[in-house]
Every structure is written in C-alpha cells, then in structure tokens.
C-alpha positions as CSV (number, residue, x, y, z in Angstrom):
1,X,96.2,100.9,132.3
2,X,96.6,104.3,131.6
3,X,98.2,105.1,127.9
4,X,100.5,107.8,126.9
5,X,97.7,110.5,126.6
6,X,95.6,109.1,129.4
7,X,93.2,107.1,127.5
8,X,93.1,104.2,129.5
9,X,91.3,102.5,126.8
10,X,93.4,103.1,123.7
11,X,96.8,101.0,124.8
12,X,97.2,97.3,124.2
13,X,99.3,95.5,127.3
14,X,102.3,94.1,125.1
15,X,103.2,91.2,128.0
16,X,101.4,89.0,129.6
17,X,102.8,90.2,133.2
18,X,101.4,94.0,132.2
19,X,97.9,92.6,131.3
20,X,97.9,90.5,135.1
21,X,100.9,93.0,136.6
22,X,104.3,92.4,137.1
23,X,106.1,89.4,139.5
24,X,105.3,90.6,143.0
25,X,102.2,93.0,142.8
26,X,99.4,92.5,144.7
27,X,95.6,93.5,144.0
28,X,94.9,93.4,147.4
29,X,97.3,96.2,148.0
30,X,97.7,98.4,145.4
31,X,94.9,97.9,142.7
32,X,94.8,99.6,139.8
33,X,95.8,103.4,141.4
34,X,99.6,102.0,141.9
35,X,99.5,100.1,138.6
36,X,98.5,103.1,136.8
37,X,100.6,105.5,138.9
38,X,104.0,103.5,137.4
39,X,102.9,105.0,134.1
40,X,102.4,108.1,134.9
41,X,105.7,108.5,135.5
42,X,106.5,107.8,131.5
43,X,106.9,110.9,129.1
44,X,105.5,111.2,125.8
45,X,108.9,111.6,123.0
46,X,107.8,112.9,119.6
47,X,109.7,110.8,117.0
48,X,107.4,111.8,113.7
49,X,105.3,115.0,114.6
50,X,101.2,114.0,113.1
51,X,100.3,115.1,109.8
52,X,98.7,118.4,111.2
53,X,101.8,119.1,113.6
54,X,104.0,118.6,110.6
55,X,101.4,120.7,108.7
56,X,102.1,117.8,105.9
57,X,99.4,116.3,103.6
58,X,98.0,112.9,103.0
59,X,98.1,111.6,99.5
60,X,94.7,109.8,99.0
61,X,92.3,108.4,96.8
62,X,88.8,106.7,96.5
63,X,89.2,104.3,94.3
64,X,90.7,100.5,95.3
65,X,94.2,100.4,94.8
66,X,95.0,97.0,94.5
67,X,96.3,94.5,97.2
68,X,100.0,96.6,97.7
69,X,98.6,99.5,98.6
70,X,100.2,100.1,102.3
71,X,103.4,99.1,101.4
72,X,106.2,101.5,101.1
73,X,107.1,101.1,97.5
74,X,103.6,101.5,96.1
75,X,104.1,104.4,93.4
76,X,101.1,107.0,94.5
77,X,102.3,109.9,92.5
78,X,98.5,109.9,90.7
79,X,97.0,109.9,94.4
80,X,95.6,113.4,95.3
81,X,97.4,115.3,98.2
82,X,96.1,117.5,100.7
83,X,93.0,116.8,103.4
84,X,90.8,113.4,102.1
85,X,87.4,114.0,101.5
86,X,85.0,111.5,100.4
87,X,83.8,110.8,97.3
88,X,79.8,109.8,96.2
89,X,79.2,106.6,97.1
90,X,82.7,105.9,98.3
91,X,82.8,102.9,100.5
92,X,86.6,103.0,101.3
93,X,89.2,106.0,101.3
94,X,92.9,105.3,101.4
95,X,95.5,106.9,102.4
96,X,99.3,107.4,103.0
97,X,101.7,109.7,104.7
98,X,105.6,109.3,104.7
99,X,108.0,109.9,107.0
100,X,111.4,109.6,108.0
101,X,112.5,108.1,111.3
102,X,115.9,106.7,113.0
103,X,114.9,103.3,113.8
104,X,117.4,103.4,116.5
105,X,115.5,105.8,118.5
106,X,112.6,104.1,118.2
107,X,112.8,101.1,120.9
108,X,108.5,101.4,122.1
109,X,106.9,102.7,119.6
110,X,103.3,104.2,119.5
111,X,101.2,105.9,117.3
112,X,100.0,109.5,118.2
113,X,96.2,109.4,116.7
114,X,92.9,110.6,116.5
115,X,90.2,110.2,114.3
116,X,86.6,110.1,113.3
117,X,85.0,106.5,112.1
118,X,86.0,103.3,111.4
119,X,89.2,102.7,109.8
120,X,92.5,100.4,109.7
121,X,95.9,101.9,109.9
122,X,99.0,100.0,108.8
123,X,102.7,100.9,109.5
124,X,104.9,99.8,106.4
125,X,102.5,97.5,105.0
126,X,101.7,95.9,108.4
127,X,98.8,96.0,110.3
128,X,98.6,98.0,113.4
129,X,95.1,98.7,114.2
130,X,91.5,98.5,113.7
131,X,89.1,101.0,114.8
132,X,85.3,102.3,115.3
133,X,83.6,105.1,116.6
134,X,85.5,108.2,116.6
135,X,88.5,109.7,118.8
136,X,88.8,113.5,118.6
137,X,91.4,113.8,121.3
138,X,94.5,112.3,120.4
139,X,95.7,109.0,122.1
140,X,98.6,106.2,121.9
141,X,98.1,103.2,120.2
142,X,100.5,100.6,120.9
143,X,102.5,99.2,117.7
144,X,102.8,95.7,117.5
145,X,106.6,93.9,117.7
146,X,106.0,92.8,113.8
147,X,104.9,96.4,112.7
148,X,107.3,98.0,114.9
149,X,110.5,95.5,113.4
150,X,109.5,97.1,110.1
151,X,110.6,100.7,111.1
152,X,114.0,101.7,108.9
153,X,116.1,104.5,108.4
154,X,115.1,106.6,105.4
155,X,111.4,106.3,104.1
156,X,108.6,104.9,106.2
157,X,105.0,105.1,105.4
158,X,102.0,104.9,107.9
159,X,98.9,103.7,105.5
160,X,95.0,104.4,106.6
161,X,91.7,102.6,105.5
162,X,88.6,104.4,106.7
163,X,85.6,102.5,105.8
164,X,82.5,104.1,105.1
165,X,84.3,107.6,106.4
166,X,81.1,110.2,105.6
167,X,81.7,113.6,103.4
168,X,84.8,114.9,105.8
169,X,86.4,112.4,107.1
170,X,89.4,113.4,110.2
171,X,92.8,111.4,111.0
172,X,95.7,112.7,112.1
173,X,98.6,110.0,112.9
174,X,102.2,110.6,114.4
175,X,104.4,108.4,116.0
176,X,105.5,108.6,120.0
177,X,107.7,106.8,122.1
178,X,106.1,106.4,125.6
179,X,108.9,105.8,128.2
C-alpha cells in the first residue's frame, strides 16, 4: 500500500479488509496498481507542522529518566533544548516535543517522520513505533487507535527513544491526517 508520502513500506494496514482488500476486490483484476491507485487519491493535511517546519526545539537529555518519561506531565524543565546530540558513551537519548492539537480534527492520524537509527517514538505516553535503519525522506507512520484516543485539546507531547543514536543523531516528527 502506498502511504501518505509514497513509502509504501512505512504504513501499517489498520483493518484487516485493507491488509487482504476491501469486500468485492479482486487480485485477479486489479492487483496491487488499483489498490494503490485508491490512495493516491488521499491528500496529506498538516495538523502539527514537524519540529523543523515549526522551527521548534526538542528538550532532551542522556541520562535515564525514569519509567514516566513519555508522558505528558513529566516535568522536563532541567532537560536541555535545542537539536539532541549524543553524549560519550550514551546508550539511549530521549526526547520530547509539545504540541497543541484539536482532537476533533484529528479523526486518522499519522505521524510526519524521518530519522536516522533505531529509535521508539511514543504519542502521550503510548507507544507508536519502533524503528531501525534510517529514513531521511520523510514518511507516514500510522498511529495506533490506543495512541491516537490519547490525543486532547490543549498540550500533547510526541516522546522519542533513539537507541545507540551515534554523535548527531536526526528526527524530525509532525503529525498528518492522510484522507
């Protein structure tokens, strides 16, 4: 399936009738070209421009936070702001960025990413992905119903573990709706 930036590889089917196709598609006659072509036809709606768009900062730190650390309340006032770079010897970097959204805008939510190494990104304290490799071109990746529930009006916070990210280490996360 293609996703919202074309990466047919970066979007997660959220039904079971998207992962085999919908009632009444055949294989046999349209393959994957018709499937894919339904999709094209969906725009790409900015609900939270990426760090970089918004020319915003992550707050960040190398040391372990502690268990609560991608949840919206954690106090990260001591955190350092700006562009995360690793420490020596650092195994983990985390880091947060919050944003405001309208939940009521937000009925298929994705997240607007791209990055370099492994890492985990939550939404509100709930996971949404886990990656490898690297990404430099940005792509969708789908939000899970439970993550995606979580969304409220007011302060949201998209939360990022890159594991073993090297000396410069390179995420930029927005969120998308993809209709």
């Amino acid at each position: 399936m293609v996703g919202p930036f074309g990466h047919w590889v970066n979007v997660i089917p959220k039904a079971a009738e998207e992962i085999y196709a919908p009632p009444g598609f055949s294989w046999d006659k349209y393959g994957l070209r018709e499937r894919n072509r339904r999709h094209e036809k969906k725009r790409i709606l900015d609900v939270v421009p990426t760090i970089t768009e918004a020319n915003s900062q992550w707050r960040w730190t190398g040391a372990d936070p502690g268990e609560n650390w991608a949840q919206p309340g954690l106090d990260d006032k001591a955190w350092k702001r700006g562009r995360p770079v690793a420490e020596k010897d650092a195994k983990s970097l985390w880091m947060r960025y919050d944003f405001d959204a309208d939940p009521a805008a937000v009925t298929d939510p994705y997240l607007k990413a791209r990055w370099n190494g492994p890492f985990e990104i939550y939404l509100n304290g709930v996971p949404v992905k886990q990656v490898s490799g690297e990404f430099p071109d940005y792509c969708g990746l789908y939000v899970p119903p439970g993550a995606a529930k979580t969304l409220s009006k007011g302060r949201n916070v998209i939360a990022v573990k890159a594991v073993n990210p090297g000396k410069k280490p390179v995420i930029d996360v927005g969120v998308i709706e993809w209709r």
